[in-house]
C-alpha positions as CSV (number, residue, x, y, z in Angstrom):
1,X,0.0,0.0,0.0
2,X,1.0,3.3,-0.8
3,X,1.7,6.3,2.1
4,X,-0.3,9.1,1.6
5,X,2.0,12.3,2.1
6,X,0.0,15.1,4.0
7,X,-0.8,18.7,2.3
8,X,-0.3,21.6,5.1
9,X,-2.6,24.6,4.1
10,X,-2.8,27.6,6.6
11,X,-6.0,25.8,7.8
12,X,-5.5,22.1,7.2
13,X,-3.3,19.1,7.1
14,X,-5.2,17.1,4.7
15,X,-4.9,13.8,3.7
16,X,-5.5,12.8,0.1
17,X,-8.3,10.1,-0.5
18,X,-6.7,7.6,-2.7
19,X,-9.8,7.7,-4.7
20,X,-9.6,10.4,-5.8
21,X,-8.9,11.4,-9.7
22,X,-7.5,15.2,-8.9
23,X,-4.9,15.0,-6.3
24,X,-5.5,19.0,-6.2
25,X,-6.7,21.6,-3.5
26,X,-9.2,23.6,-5.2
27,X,-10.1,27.0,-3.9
28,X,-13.3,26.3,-3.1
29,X,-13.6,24.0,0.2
30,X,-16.1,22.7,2.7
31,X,-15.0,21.3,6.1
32,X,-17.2,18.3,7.4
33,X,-16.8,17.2,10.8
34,X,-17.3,13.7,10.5
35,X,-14.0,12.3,10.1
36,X,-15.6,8.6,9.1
37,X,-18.5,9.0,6.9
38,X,-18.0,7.8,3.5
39,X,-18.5,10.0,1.1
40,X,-18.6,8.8,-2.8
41,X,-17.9,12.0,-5.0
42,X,-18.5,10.3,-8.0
43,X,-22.4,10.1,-6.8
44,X,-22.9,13.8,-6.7
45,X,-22.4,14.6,-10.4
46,X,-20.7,17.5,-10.0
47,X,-20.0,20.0,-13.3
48,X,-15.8,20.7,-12.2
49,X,-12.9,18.8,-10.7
50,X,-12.8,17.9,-7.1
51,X,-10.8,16.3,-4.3
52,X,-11.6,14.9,-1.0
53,X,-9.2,14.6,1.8
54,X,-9.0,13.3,5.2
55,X,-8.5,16.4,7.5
56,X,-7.1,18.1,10.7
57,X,-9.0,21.5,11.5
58,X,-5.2,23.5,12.6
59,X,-7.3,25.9,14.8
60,X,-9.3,24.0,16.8
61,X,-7.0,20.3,16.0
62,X,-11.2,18.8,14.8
63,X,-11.2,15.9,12.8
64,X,-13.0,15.8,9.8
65,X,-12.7,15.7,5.9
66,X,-12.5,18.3,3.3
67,X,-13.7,18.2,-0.1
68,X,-12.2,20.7,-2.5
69,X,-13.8,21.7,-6.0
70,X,-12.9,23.8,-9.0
71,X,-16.5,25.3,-9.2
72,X,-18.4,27.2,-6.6
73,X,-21.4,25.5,-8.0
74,X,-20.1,22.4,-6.7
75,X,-20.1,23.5,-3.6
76,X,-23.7,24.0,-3.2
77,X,-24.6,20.9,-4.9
78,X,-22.1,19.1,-2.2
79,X,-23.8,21.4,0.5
80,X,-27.5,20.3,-0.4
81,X,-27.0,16.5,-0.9
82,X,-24.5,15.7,1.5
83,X,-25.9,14.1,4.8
84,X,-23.7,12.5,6.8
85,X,-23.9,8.3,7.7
């Protein structure tokens, strides 16, 4: 199995899914705090590139996931169908 190297941002160290096509941080981001739900990208149709990564929140150290995407429409089309498990 591969190692996953970790991205530092100025508000995350991310973790790359290794599903993901786009190994990318796109500008536009949403933090979930649910750091095991499984979310399936591929299910949400989106218009743009995007990336999901494992994540630690660096102000507050919360666990969670952040999925990145090229689009800002993407982001409301992750924002109204994503519910967590």
């Amino acid at each position: 199995m591969a190692t996953a190297k970790s991205i530092d941002t100025t508000e995350y160290k991310l973790f790359p899914s290794p599903r993901n096509v786009h190994r990318i941080v796109f500008e536009h981001q949403v933090f979930v705090p649910y750091p095991y739900a499984l979310i399936v990208m591929d299910e949400f149709y989106f218009k743009g590139r995007y990336s999901l990564f494992s994540a630690c929140r660096l102000s507050d150290g919360k666990m969670g996931q952040v999925a990145t995407f090229e689009l800002p429409s993407d982001v409301e089309i992750f924002n109204k169908k994503f519910t967590p498990d």
